[in-house]
C-alpha positions in Angstrom: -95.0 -189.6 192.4 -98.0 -190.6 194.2 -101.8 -190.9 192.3 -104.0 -188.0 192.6 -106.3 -190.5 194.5 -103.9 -190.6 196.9 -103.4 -187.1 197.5 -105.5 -185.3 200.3 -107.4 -182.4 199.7 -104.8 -179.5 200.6 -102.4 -181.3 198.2 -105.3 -181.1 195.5 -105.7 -177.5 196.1 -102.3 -176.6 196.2 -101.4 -178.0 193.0 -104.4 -176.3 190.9 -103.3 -173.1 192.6 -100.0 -174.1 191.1 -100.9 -175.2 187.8 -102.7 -171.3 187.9 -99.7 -169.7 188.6 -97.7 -171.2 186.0 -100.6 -170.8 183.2 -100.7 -167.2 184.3 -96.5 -167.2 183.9 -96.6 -168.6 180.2 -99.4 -166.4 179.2 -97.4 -163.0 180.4 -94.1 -164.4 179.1 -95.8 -165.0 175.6 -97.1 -161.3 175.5 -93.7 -160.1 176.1 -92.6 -162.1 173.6 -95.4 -161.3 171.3 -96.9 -164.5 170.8 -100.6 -164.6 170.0 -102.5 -168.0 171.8 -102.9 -169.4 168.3 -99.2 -170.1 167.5 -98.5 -171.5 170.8 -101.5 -173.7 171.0 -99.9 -176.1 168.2 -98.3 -176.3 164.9 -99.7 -173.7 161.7 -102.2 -175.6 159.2 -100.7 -176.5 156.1 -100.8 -174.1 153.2 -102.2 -175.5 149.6 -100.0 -176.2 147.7 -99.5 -174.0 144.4 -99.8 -175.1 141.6 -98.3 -172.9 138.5 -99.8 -173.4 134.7 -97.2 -174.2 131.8 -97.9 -171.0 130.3 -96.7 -169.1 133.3 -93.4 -171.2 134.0 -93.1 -170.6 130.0 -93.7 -166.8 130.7 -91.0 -166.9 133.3 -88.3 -168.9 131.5 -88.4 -166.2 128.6 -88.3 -163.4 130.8 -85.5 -165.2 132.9 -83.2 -165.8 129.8 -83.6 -162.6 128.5 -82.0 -160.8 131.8 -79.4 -163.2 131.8 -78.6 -162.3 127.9 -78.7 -159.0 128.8 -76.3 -159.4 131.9 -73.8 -161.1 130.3 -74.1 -158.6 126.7 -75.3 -161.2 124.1 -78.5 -160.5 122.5 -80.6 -163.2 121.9 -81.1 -164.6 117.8 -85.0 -164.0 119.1 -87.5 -163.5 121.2 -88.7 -166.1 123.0 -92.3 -166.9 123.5 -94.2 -168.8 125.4 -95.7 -172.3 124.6 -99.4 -173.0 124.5 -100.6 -174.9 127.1 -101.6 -178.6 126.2 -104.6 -179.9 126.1 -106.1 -182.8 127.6 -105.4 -186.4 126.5 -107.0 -187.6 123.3 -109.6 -190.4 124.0 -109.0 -194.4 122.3 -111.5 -194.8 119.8 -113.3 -198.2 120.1 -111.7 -199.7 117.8 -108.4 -199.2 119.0 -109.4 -200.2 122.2 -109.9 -203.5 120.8 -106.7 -204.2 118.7 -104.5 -202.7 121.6 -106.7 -205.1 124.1 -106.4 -208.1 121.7 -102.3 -207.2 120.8 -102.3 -207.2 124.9 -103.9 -210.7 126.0 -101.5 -212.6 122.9 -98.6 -210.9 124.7 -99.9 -212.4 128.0 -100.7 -215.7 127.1 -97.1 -216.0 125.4 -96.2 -215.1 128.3 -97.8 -217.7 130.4 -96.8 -220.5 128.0 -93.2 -219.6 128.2 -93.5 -220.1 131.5 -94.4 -223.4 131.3 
């Protein structure tokens, strides 16, 4: 294939005429197909990603097991309930920070002497 530098000026022409035709072919061949210009013109965006709380999953799991005890004809010794949801980590005092920190750097420097 030659370099469009190379190419004369009805070559030029012909080919955007060309290219026009076929543009005008894959837009009439994506309304019959019903294709909107969006979801040819590249891949969807990426949904977030959801995220369900403990409570909920808890919710579900009861409800689930319940169905099932139902299906297969046991009753269940009780109802299940849902767990609270946890709550955020607990913060070190200081001075725990310090015993844990000094338990931490005897541990390394036994370390370091064993390797010697």
């Amino acid at each position: 294939m030659s370099s469009i530098s190379n190419l004369s000026v009805q070559q030029l022409r012909k080919a955007a005429t060309l290219k026009e035709r076929i543009q005008a072919l894959e837009k009439e061949l994506n309304q019959l197909l019903g294709y909107t210009v969006a979801s040819v013109a590249g891949p969807a965006p990426k949904k977030k990603k959801f995220k369900m709380s403990a409570s909920a999953k808890a919710k579900i799991s009861a409800a689930a097991k319940l169905r099932w005890a139902k299906i297969k004809g046991a009753t269940p010794a009780k109802t299940v309930t849902a767990k609270p949801a946890k709550k955020g980590k607990g913060k070190m005092s200081p001075a725990v920070k310090a015993k844990l920190s000094a338990k931490m750097k005897a541990l390394w420097a036994a370390r370091k002497a064993a390797k010697k």
